[in-house]
C-alpha positions as CSV (number, residue, x, y, z in Angstrom):
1,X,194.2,67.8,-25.7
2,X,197.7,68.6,-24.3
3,X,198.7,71.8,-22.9
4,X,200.6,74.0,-25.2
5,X,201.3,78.1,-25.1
6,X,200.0,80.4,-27.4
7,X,200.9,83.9,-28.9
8,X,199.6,85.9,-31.4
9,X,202.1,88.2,-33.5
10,X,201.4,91.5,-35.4
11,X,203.9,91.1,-37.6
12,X,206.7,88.7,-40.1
13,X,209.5,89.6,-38.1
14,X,207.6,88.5,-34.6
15,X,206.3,85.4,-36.6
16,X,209.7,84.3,-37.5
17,X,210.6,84.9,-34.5
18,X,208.8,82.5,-32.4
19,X,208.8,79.8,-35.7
20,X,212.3,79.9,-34.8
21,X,212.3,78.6,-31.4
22,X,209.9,75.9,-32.6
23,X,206.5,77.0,-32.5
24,X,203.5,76.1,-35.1
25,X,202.0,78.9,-37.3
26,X,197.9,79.0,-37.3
27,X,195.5,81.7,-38.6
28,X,191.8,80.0,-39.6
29,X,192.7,76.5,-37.4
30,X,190.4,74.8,-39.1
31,X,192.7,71.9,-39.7
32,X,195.2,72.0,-36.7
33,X,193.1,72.3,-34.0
34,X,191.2,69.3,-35.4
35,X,194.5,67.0,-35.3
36,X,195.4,68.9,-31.6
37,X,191.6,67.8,-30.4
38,X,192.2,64.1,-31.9
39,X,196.0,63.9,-30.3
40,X,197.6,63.6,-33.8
41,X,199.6,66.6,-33.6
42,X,200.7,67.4,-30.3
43,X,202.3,71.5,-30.8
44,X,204.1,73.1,-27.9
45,X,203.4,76.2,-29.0
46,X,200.6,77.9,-31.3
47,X,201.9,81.3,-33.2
48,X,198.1,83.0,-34.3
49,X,199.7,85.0,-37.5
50,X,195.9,86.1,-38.2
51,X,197.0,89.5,-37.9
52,X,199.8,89.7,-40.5
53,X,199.0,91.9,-43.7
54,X,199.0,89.0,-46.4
55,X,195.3,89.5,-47.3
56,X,195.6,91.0,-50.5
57,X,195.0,89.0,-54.3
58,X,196.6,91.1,-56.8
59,X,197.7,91.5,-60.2
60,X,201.0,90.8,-61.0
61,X,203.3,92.7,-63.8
62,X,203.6,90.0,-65.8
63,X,199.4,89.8,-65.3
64,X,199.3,86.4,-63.6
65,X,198.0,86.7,-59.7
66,X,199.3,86.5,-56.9
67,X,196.8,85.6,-53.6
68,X,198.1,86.2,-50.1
69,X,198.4,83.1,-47.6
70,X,196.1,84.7,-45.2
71,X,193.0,85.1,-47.6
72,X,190.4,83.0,-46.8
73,X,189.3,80.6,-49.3
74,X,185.6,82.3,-49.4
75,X,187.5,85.8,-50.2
76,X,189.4,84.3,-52.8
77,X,186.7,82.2,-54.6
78,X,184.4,85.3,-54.8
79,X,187.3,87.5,-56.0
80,X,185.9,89.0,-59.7
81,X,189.9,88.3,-60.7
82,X,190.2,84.9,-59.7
83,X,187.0,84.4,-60.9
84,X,186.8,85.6,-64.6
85,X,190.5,84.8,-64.8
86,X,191.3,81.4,-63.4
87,X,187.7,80.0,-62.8
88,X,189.3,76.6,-62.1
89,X,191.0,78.0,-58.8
90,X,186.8,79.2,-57.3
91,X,185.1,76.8,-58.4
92,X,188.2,74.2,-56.6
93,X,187.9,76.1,-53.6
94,X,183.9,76.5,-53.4
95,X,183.7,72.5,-53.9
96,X,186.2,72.0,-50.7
97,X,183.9,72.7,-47.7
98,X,181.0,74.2,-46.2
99,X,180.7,78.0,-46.3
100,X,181.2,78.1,-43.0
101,X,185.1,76.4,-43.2
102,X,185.7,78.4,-46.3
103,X,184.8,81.3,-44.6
104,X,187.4,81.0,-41.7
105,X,190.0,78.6,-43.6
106,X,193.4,80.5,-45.2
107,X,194.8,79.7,-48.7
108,X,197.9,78.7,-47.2
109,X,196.4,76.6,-44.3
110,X,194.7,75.3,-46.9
111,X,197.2,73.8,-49.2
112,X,199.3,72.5,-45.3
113,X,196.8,70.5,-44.6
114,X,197.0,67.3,-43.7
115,X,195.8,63.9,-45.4
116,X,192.3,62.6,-44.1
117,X,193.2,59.3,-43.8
118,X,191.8,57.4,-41.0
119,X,194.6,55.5,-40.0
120,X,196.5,58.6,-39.8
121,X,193.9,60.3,-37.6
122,X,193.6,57.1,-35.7
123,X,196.2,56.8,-33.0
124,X,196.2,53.5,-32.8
125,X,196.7,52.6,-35.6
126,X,200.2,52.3,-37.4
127,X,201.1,55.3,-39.5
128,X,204.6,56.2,-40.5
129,X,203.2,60.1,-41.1
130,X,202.6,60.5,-37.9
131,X,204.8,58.4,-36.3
132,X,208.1,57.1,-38.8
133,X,208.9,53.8,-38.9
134,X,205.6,52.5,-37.1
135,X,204.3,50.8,-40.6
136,X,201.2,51.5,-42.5
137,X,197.7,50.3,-42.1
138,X,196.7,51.4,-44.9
139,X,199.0,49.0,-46.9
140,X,196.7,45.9,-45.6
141,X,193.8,47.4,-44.0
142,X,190.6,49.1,-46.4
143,X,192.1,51.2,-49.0
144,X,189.5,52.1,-50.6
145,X,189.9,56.1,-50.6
146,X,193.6,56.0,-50.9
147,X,196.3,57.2,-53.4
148,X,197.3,55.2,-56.4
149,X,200.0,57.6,-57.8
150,X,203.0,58.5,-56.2
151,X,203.0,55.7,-53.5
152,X,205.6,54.1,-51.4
153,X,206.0,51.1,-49.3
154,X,205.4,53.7,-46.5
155,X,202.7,55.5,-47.1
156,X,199.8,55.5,-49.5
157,X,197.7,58.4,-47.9
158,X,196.0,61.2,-50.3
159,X,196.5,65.1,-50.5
160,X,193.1,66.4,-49.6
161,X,193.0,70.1,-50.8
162,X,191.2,71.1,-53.9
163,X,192.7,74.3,-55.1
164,X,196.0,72.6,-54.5
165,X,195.2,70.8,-57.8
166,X,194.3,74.1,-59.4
167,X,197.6,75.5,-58.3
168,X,199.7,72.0,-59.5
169,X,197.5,72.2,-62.9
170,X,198.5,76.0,-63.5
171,X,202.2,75.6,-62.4
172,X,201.9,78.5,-59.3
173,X,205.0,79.6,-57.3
174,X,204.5,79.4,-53.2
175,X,206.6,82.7,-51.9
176,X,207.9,81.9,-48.2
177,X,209.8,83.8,-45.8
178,X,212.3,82.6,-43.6
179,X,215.3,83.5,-41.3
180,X,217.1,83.6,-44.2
181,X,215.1,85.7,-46.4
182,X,212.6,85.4,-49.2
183,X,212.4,82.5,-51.6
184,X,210.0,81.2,-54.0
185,X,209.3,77.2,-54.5
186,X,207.3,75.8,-57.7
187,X,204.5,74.1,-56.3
188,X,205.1,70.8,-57.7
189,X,208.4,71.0,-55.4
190,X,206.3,72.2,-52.7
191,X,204.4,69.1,-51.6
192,X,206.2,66.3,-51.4
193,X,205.8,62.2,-52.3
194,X,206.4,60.4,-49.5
195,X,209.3,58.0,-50.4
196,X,210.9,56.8,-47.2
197,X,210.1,60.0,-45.1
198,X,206.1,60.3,-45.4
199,X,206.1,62.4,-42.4
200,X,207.9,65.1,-44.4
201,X,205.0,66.9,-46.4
202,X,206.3,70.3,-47.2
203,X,209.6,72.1,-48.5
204,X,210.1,74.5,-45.9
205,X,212.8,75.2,-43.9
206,X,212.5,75.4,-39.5
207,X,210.4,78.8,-39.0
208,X,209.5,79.5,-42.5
209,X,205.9,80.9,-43.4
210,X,204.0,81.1,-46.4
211,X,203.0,84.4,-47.6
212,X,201.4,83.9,-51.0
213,X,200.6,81.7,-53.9
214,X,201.3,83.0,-57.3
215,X,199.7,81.4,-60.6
216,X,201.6,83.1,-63.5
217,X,200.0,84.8,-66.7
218,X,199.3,82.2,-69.6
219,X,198.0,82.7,-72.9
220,X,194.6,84.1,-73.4
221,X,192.1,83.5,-74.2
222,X,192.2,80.6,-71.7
223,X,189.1,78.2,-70.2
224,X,189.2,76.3,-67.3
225,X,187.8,74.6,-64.7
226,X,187.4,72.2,-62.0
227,X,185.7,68.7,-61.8
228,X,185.5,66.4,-58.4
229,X,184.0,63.2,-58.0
230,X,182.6,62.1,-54.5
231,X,180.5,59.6,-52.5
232,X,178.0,62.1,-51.7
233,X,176.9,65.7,-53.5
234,X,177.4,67.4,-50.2
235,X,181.2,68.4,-48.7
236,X,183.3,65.4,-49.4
237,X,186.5,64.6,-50.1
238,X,187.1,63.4,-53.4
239,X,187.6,60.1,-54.9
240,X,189.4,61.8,-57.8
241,X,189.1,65.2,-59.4
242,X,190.6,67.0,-62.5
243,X,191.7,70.3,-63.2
244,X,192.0,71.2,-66.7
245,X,193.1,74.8,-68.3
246,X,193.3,75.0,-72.0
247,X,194.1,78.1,-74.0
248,X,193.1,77.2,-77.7
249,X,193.5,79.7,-80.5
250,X,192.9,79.4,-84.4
251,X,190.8,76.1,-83.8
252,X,193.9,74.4,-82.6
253,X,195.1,73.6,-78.3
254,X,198.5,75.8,-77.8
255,X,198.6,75.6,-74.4
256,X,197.2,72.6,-71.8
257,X,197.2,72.2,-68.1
258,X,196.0,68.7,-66.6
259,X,196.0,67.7,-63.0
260,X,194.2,65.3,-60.7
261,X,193.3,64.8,-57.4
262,X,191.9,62.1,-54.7
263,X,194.4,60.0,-56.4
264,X,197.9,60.8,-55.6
265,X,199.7,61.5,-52.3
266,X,200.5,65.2,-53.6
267,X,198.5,66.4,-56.4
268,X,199.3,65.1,-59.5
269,X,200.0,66.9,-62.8
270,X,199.9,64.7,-65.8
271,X,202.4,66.2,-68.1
272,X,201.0,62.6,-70.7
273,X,197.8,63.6,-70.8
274,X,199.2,67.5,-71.7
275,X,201.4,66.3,-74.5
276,X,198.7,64.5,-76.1
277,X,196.6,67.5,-76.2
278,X,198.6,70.2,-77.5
279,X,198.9,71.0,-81.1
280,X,195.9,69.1,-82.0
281,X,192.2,70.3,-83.0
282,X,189.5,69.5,-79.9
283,X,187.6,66.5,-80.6
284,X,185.5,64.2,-79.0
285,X,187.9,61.4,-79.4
286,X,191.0,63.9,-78.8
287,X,189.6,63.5,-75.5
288,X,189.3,59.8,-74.9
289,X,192.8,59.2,-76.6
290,X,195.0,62.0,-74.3
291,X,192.3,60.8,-70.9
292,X,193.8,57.1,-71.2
293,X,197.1,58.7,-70.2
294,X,196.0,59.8,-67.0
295,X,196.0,56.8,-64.8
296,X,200.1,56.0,-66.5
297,X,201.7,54.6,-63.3
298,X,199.3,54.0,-61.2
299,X,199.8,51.5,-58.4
300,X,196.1,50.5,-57.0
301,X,195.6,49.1,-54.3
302,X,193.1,45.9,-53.3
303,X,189.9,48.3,-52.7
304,X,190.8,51.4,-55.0
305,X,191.5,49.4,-58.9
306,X,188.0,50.9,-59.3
307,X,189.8,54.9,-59.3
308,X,191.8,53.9,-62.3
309,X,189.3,53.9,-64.7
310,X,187.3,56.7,-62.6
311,X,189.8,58.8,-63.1
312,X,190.6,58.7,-66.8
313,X,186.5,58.9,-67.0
314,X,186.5,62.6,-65.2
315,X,189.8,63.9,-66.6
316,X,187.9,63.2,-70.0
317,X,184.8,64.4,-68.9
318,X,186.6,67.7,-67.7
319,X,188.4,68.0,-70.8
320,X,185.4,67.9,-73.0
321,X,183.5,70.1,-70.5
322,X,186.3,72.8,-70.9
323,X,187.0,72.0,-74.8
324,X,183.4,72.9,-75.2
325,X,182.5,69.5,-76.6
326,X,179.6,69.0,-73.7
């Protein structure tokens, strides 16, 4: 590990502060220190904003919710609002790690973190995230766990949070502060493809930090929930997942919110798979028909064809578990 400074701040204007002058905001550190002990990321400077009052998950006027960035995952998964509300977002975030992890990680470490793929983490290994320009292994090595929506010539790495589907599925806001004030960023302009500049993740600005994620109110009643599919039962990342929220009234879907992850490099709503759904009456083959939309796009890769089928198999398994047909 290199040597680096750290300081640990009591409060937003302290933290913006010293994220001005460069350095790197960390509360739970269960994914930073990680890439710090494998060389990956190399900070100069560590800001602990552990301290900062954005611990709260409340109710919004417009009764959607909004979670503070520095509420651990554990805290938020057990919350009874996030729970009988948007089920989809706890049972997302009590499938993403050990109770241990969850009980340290943040909500908004969780949604920076970085991909899992082992080139990335391997520093010998070419990887224009971590270093541009350097090529990607990934391309031409095993790619077997890798994205097949929303790749480049670049970069074909996957977005590994859970509840970062959850949020992309349910259309939530991430609220930042910066040197220039507040602003608020949808969240499917948060996380970025990679294009030509896979080493560019996020939409923030130099010394901006993440104070909350809101998911907005939608139409009630509403059902949801959260599917993943893994190599093993234990904590795994997943090979591809689906988030699925559907508000059905009078026997007929008004509303429907589809997203998928362990397939795309950010988490990837499927606005097809949506359109299909909504204004129709749930049905066993409703499902099949709007779950072959899913993969639309897809790029896979010589050891990943197998995820395109896989995942139009668990969006439609997660829409019929939702729709109440299983």
């Amino acid at each position: 590990m290199y040597p680096f400074s750290f300081t640990k701040v009591s409060d937003t204007r302290g933290a913006l502060a010293a994220g001005r002058r460069g350095g790197r905001y960390i509360a739970g550190g269960t994914a930073l220190v990680d890439l710090m002990r494998e060389t990956v990321e190399r900070p100069e400077t560590l800001v602990d904003i552990s301290a900062l009052p954005l611990r709260e998950v409340t109710v919004t006027e417009r009764g959607g919710l909004r979670i503070g960035a520095l509420v651990r995952m554990a805290e938020a998964a057990a919350h009874p609002k996030v729970r009988t509300t948007y089920p989809v977002i706890s049972q997302a975030l009590e499938l993403s790690a050990s109770a241990q992890l969850r009980n340290m990680a943040t909500i908004g470490g969780n949604i920076m973190q970085r991909t899992r793929c082992t080139y990335f983490r391997d520093v010998t290994a070419a990887c224009n995230k971590r270093e541009p320009g350097s090529g990607c292994a990934a391309l031409e090595g095993f790619n077997r766990t890798h994205a097949i929506l929303g790749t480049s010539n670049d970069c074909v790495a996957t977005h590994p949070s859970d509840v970062a589907v959850a949020f992309a599925a349910l259309d939530a806001t991430v609220h930042l502060l910066g040197p220039a004030g507040e602003r608020k960023v949808a969240f499917a302009d948060f996380l970025l493809q990679p294009r030509s500049t896979p080493n560019r993740e996020q939409a923030l600005r130099k010394g901006e930090l993440i104070t909350a994620v809101e998911i907005p109110a939608h139409p009630r009643p509403l059902k949801s929930g959260y599917l993943k599919v893994r190599d093993r039962q234990s904590y795994e990342f997943a090979l591809t997942s689906a988030a699925v929220a559907l508000h059905i009234r009078g026997g007929v879907i008004r509303e429907a919110k589809v997203a998928a992850g362990g397939v795309g490099t950010v988490p990837w709503k499927l606005p097809a798979v949506e359109r299909h759904l909504i204004g129709e009456r749930p049905s066993k083959a409703l499902w099949t028909q709007a779950a072959e939309q899913a993969a639309d796009g897809a790029r896979p890769l010589e050891h990943n064809r197998f995820k395109t089928e896989l995942l139009k198999r668990t969006v439609e398994r997660q829409l019929r578990i939702v729709g109440g047909s299983e």
